[in-house]
C-alpha positions as CSV (number, residue, x, y, z in Angstrom):
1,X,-36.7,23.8,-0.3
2,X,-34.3,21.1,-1.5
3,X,-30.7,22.2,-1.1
4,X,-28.4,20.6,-3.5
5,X,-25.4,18.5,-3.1
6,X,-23.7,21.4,-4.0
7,X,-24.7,23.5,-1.9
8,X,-24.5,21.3,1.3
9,X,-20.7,20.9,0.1
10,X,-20.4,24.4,0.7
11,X,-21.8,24.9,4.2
12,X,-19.3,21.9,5.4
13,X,-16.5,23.7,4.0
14,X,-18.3,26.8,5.6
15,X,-18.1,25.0,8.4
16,X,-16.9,26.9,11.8
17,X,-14.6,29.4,10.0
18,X,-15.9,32.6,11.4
19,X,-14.7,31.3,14.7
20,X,-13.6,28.3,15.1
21,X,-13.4,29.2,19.0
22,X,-17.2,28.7,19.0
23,X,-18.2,26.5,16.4
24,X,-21.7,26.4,17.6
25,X,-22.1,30.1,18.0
26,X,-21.4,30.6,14.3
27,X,-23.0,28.0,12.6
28,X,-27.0,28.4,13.4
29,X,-28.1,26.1,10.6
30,X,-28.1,22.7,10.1
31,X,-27.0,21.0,7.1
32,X,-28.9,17.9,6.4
33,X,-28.0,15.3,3.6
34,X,-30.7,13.0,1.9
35,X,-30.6,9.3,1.6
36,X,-30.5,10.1,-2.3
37,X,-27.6,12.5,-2.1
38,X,-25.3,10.0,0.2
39,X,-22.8,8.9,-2.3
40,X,-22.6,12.1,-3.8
41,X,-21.8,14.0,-0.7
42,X,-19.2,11.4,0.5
43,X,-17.8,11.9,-2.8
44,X,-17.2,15.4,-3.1
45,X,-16.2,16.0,0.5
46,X,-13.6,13.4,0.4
47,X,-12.5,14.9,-3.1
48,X,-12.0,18.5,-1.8
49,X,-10.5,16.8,1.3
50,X,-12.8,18.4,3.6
51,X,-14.1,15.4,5.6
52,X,-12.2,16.2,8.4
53,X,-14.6,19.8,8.8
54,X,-17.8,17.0,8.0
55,X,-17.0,14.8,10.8
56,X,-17.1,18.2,13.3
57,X,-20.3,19.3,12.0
58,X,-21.6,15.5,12.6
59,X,-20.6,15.1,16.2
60,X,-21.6,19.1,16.8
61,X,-25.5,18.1,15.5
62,X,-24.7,20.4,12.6
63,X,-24.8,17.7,9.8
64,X,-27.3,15.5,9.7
65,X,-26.8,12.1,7.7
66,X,-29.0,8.7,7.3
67,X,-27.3,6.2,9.6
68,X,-25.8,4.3,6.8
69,X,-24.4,8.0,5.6
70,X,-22.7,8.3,9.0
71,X,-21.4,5.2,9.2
72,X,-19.7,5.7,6.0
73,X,-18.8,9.3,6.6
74,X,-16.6,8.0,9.7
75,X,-15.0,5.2,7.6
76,X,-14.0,7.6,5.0
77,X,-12.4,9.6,8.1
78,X,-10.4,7.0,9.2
79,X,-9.3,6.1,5.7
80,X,-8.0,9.8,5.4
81,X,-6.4,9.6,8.7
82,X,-4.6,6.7,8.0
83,X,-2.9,8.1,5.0
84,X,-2.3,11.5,6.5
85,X,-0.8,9.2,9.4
86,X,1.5,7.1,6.9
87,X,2.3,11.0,5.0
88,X,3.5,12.5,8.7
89,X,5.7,9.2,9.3
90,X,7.7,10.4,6.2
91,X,7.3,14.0,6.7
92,X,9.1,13.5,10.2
93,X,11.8,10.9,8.3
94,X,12.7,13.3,6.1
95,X,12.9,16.5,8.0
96,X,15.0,14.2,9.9
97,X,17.4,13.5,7.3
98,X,18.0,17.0,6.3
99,X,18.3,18.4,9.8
100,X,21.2,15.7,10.2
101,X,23.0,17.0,7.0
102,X,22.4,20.6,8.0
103,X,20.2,21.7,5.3
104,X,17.3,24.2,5.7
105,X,13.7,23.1,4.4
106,X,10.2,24.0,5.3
107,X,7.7,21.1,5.4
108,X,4.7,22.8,3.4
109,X,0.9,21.9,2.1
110,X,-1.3,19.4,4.0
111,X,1.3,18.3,6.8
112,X,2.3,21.7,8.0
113,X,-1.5,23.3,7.6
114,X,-2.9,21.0,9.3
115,X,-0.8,21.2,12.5
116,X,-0.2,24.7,12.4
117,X,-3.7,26.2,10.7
118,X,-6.1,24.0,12.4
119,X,-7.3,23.3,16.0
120,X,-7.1,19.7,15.4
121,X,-5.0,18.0,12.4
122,X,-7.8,15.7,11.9
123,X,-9.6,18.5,10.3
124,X,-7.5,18.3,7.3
125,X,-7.3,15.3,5.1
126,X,-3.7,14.9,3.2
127,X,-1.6,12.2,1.7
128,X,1.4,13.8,0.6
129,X,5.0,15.4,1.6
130,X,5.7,18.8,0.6
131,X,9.4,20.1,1.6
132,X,10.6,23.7,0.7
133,X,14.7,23.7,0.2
134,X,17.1,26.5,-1.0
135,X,18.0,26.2,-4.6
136,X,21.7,25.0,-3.9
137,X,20.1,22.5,-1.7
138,X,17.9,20.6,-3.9
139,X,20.4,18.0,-5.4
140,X,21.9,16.8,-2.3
141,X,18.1,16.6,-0.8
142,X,17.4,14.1,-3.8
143,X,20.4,12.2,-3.2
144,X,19.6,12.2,0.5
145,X,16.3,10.8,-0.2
146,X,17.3,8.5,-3.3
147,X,19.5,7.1,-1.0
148,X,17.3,6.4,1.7
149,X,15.0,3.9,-1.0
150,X,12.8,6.8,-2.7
151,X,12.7,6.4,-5.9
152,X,12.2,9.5,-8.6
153,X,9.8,8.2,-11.4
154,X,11.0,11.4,-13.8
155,X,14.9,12.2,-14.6
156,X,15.7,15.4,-14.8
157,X,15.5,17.2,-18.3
158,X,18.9,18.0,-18.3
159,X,21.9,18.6,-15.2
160,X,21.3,21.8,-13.2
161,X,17.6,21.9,-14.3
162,X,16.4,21.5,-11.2
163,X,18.3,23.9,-9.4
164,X,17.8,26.5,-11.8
165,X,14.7,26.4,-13.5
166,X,12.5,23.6,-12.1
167,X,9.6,24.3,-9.0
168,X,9.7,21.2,-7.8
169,X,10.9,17.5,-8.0
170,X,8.5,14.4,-6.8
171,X,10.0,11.3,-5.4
172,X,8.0,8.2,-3.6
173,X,9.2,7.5,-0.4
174,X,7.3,4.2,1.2
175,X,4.6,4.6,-1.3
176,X,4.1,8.3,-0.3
177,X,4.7,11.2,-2.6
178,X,7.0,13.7,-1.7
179,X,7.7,16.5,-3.5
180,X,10.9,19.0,-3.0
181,X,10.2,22.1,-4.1
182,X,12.6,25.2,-5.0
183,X,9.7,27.6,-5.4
184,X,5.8,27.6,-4.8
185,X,5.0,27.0,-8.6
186,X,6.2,26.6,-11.9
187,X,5.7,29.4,-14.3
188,X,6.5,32.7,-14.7
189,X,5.3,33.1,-10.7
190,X,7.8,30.8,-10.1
191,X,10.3,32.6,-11.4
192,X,9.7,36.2,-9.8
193,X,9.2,34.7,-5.7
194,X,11.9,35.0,-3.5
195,X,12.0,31.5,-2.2
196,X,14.9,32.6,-0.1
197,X,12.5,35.0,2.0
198,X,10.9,32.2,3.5
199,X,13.7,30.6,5.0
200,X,14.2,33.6,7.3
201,X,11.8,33.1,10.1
202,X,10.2,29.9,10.8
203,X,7.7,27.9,12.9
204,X,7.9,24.9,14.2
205,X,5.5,22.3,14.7
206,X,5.6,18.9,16.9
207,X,5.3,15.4,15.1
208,X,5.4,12.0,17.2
209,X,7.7,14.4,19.5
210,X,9.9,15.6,16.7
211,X,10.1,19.3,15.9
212,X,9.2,20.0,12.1
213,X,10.1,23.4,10.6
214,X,7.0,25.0,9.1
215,X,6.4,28.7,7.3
216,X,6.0,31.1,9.8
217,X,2.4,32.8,9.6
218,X,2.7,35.2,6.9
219,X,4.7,33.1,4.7
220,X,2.3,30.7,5.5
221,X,-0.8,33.0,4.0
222,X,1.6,33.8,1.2
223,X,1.8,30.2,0.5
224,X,-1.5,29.4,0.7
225,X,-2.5,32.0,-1.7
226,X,-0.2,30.9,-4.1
227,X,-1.3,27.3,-3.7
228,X,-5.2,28.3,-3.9
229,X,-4.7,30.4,-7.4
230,X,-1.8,28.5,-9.2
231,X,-2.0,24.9,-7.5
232,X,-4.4,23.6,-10.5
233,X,-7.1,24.5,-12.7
234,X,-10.0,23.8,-10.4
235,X,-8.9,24.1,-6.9
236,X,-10.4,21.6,-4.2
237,X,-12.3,23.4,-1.4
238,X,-9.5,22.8,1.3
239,X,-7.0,24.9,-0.4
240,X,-10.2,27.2,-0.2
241,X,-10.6,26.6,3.5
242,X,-6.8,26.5,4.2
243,X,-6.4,30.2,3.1
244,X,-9.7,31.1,5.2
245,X,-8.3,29.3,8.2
246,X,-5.3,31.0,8.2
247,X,-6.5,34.9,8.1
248,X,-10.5,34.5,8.8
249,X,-10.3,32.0,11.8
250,X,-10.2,33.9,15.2
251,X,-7.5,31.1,17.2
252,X,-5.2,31.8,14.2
253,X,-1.8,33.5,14.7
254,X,-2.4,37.3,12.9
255,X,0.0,36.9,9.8
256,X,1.7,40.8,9.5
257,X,-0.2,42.9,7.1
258,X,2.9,44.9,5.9
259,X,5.8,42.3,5.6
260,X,3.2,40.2,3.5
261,X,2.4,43.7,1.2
262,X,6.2,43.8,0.8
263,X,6.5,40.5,-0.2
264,X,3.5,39.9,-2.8
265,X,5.4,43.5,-4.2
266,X,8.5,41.8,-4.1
267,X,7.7,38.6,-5.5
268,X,5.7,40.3,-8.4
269,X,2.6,38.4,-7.1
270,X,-0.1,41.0,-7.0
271,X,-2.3,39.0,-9.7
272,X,-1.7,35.9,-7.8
273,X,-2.9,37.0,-4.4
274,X,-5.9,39.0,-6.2
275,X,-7.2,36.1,-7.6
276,X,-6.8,33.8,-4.5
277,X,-8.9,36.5,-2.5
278,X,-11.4,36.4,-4.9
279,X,-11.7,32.5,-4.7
280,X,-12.0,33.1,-0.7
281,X,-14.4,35.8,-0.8
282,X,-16.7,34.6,-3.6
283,X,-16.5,30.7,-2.9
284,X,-16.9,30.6,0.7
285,X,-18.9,34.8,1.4
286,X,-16.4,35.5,3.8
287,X,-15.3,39.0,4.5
288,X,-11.5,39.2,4.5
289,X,-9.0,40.8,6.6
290,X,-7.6,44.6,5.0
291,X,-4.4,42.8,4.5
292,X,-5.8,40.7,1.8
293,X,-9.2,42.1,0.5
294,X,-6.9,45.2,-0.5
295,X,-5.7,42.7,-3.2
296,X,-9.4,41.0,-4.3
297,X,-9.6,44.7,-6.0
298,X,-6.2,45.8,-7.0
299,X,-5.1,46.5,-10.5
300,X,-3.1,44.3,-12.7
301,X,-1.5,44.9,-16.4
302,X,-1.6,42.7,-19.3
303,X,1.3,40.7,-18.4
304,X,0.1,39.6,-15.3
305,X,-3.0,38.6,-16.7
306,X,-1.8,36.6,-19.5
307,X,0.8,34.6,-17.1
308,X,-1.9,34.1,-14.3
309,X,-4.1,32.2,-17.1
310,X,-1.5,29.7,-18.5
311,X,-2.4,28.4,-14.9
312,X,-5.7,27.6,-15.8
313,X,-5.8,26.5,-19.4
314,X,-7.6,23.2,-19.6
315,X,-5.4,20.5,-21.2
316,X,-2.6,19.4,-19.6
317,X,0.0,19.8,-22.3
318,X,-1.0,23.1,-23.6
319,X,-1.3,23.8,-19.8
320,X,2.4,23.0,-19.8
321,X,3.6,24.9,-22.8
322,X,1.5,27.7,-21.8
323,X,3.6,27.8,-18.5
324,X,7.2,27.3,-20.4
325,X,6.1,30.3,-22.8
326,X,5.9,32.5,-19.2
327,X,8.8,31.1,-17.5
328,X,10.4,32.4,-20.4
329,X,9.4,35.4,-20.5
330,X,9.9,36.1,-17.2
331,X,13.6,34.6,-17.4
332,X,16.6,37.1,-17.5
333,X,18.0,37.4,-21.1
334,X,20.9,35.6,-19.9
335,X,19.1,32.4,-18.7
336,X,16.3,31.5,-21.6
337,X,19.0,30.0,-24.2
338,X,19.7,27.7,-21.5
339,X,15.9,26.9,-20.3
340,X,14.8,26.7,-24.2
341,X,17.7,23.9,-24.6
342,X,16.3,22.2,-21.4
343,X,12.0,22.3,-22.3
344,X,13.1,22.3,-26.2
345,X,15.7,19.1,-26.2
346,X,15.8,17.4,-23.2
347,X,19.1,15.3,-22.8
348,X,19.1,11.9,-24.4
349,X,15.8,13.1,-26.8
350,X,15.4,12.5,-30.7
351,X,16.2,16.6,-32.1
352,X,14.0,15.2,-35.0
353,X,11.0,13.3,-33.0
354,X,11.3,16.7,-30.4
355,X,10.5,18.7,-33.7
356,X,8.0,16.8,-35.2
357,X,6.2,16.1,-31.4
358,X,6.3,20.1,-30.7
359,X,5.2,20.7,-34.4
360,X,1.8,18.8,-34.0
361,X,1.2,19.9,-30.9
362,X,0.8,23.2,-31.9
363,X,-1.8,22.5,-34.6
């Protein structure tokens, strides 16, 4: 029987998860691409950024590719690796920076899973800097880094946004993204985490000899599943295989089953850690620990349900006034006059053209 590209996809993001202490021992199969399905395959596993599990299953005899497949599966390796290389250089720069000026950050996403989820770093393609900083913290972090040469393509909407209401600010930094977040996502999510919990315990992971502060494990999982079911509408299979990783994967740290219950209570985030399970477990057939397949069946209201799918509306701008409609909501009384001022009339905007603009857009 033919398996599809599709399919064969899967198995490599499959790949060596039940125990990634044996990988031959768990995977008995072997996944074998056609000369006809090349391109394709190259192209979806470098899309979900799961070449890194490829290239083990090819050296381990458990993919099989043409020659010419091969060949090219390694170059797109080394591509990957040399912009996850050029990402750590500024990862390491900046943590750097703020360490010097005595601010507390967490180096997140593809940087700080891939050292600290995986065996091997070259597992996990990435090309980006994600840094976690208190709220108080964030403006002095962007003039830190604007000062440095990054650059900040968007201005704020108006002063104090982001360290009141916005998740996250992006900068480029030698051509590399970085983005400082306040919280995990925007939204009304975003408003009811705790981004402060995470900065009490820590990890720390080496980079070209420098230590990096990292999420600890269960903030880690906590992160992950908020990436996995709020990061975008269709979710690349590495933010799949990033959440497996971190509770399936036997050489994984155990993340703690109650103080990560405590937290998803705190933060309000049952629907979000719910529906991340259910990506794991139905994605990738994996059996979950108790600590999260409790969620993949747990109850939610109405609420919850009607913020959790303003993440996944298709069009990007009704995507991003479905979100400002939660964050809204989920904003104290005291604090949505301001928001509404900032999203409805951003500083230095037309009133009339801002009317008009918001006026179509809801037709």
């Amino acid at each position: 029987m033919t398996t599809s590209v599709e399919e064969t996809v899967l198995a490599v993001a499959r790949y060596g998860l039940a125990d990634d202490t044996d990988h031959t021992s768990t995977d008995h199969h072997v996944i074998e691409v056609q000369d006809g399905d090349v391109a394709a395959f190259l192209s979806s596993i470098e899309q979900n950024r799961i070449v890194g599990a490829a290239i083990r299953a090819l050296i381990e005899d458990r993919l099989v590719l043409p020659p010419e497949g091969a060949e090219q599966l390694v170059s797109v390796h080394d591509d990957a690796m040399t912009n996850a290389m050029s990402a750590e250089v500024v990862a390491v720069g900046t943590s750097n920076l703020l360490t010097t000026a005595g601010i507390a950050h967490r180096v997140l996403d593809g940087v700080a899973i891939a050292h600290s989820g995986y065996d091997d770093p070259a597992l996990r393609s990435f090309d980006d800097v994600s840094i976690l900083v208190m709220a108080n913290d964030i403006e002095k972090t962007i003039q830190l880094l604007q000062s440095e040469g990054a650059t900040r393509p968007q201005s704020q909407v108006r002063p104090g946004f982001d360290r009141r209401f916005g998740d996250k600010v992006t900068l480029s930094s030698s051509g590399v993204d970085v983005h400082v977040h306040r919280t995990f996502c925007p939204g009304a999510f975003g408003v009811t985490m705790k981004p402060n919990d995470l900065f009490v315990l820590q990890r720390v992971i080496k980079l070209a000899g420098v230590h990096v502060p990292v999420l600890d494990p269960t903030d880690s999982v906590l992160h992950a599943c908020y990436r996995l079911a709020l990061g975008t509408v269709e979710p690349d299979l590495s933010s799949v295989r990033d959440l497996a990783r971190l509770v399936v994967a036997g050489d994984r740290p155990s993340f703690d089953g109650d103080r990560f219950s405590d937290a998803v209570e705190r933060w309000q985030g049952t629907a979000v850690v719910r529906h991340a399970a259910r990506i794991v477990s139905d994605t990738l057939g994996l059996a979950l620990p108790e600590g999260l397949s409790f969620y993949a069946n747990s109850w939610v209201d109405r609420s919850d349900r009607e913020a959790l799918e303003a993440y996944h509306v298709e069009d990007v701008e009704d995507r991003e006034t479905a979100l400002q409609v939660t964050t809204f909501k989920a904003l104290p009384m005291g604090e949505r006059p301001s928001y509404a001022l900032s999203v409805g009339l951003p500083e230095g905007a037309d009133p009339i053209g801002r009317i008009t603009d918001l006026i179509s857009r809801r037709r």
